[in-house]
Structure formats: C-alpha cells, structure tokens
N, C-alpha and C positions, 0 to 999 in steps of 0.2 A: 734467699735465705737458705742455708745450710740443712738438710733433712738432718734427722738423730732425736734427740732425748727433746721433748717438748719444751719453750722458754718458761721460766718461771710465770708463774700466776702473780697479780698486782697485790693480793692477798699475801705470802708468803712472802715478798718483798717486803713487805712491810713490815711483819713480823719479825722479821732477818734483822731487818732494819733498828727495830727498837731491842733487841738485843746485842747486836751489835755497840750498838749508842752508849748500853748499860756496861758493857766490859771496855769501852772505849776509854775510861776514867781512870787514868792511875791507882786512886784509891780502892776501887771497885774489882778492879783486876787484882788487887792484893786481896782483896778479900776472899775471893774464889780461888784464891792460891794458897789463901791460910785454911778454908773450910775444907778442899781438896785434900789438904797434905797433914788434916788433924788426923788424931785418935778420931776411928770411927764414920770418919769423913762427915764429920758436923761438928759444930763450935757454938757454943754458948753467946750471946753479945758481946754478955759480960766479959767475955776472954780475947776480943777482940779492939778493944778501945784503946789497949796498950801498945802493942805492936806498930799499929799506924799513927799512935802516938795525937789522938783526935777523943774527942769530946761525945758520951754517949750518944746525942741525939743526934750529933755528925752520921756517925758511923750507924745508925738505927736508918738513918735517910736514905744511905747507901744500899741499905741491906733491902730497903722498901723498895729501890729500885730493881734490883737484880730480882727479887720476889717477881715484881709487877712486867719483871720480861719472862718467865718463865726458866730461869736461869738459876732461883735457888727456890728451893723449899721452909716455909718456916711452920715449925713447932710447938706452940705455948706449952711449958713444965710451969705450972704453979706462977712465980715469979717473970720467971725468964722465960726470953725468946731462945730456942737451938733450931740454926738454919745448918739445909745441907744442900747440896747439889742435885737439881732435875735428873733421873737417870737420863742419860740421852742427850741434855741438853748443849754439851760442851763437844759433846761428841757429833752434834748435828748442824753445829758452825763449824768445825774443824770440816768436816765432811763440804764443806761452800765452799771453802776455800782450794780445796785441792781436789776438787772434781775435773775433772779432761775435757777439755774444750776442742 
C-alpha cells in the first residue's frame, strides 16, 4: 500500500455515500442548483414546484432528502419552509472528487 494521506475511515464513506445518493437524482441536483443560484442563496418551497414542474409534496421529499444528507439547510418562516445550502457542504464533495491520488 502506497504511504501518504491516510485511506478514508468506513464512517465518512458512508456519509459521502448518502450525500452523494441525494445529489445523484435529477430532480435533486436541480434543486441545489435552483437554491445555489437564488436571491440570497435560499428559496422558498413554495417557489420551487414550478420550475421542476412537480407536485408540492414531490419536491417537499426531495428537499427532505438533501436535508437528511447534510446538503441543505431548512428554515420554518410562519407557513413556509426556506432551504439553503450547508456552508461547506458542496464544497466538501467537490473537494472527493478532485483530491490527487
């Protein structure tokens, strides 16, 4: 085995793993690309059932997913949910993928 940077821990695979999973989805990945590139870098639900052109409680599942990886953040305002992006969190899959082997 190659000496250098220690191999990943079985923990942190995993973790990798379920975020990875969550932005693996079409719709999912739109949606971290709609919340990224709002006003503010956060969106409303409600402002997001249109674009992907899906059914609140679709796009509410989605969002529960990317929540439940550590991938967005979500907000309760009164009514509505406003999710925004983990600081870090896009930046620290991009960073897996282009590490030097």
């Amino acid at each position: 085995m190659p000496s250098g940077a220690p191999a990943m821990s079985a923990e942190r695979a995993e973790e990798l793993s379920k975020q990875f999973k969550a932005i693996a989805d079409p719709n999912r990945l739109r949606l971290v690309s709609l919340i990224s590139s709002s006003a503010d870098n956060e969106a409303c639900v409600c402002d997001l059932t249109e674009p992907l052109n899906l059914g609140q409680p679709t796009v509410s599942h989605h969002l529960k997913v990317l929540v439940d990886a550590g991938i967005l953040h979500r907000e309760k305002r009164g009514v509505w949910a406003y999710f925004s992006i983990v600081p870090g969190a896009l930046d620290s899959l991009a960073g897996v993928l282009t590490e030097a082997r």
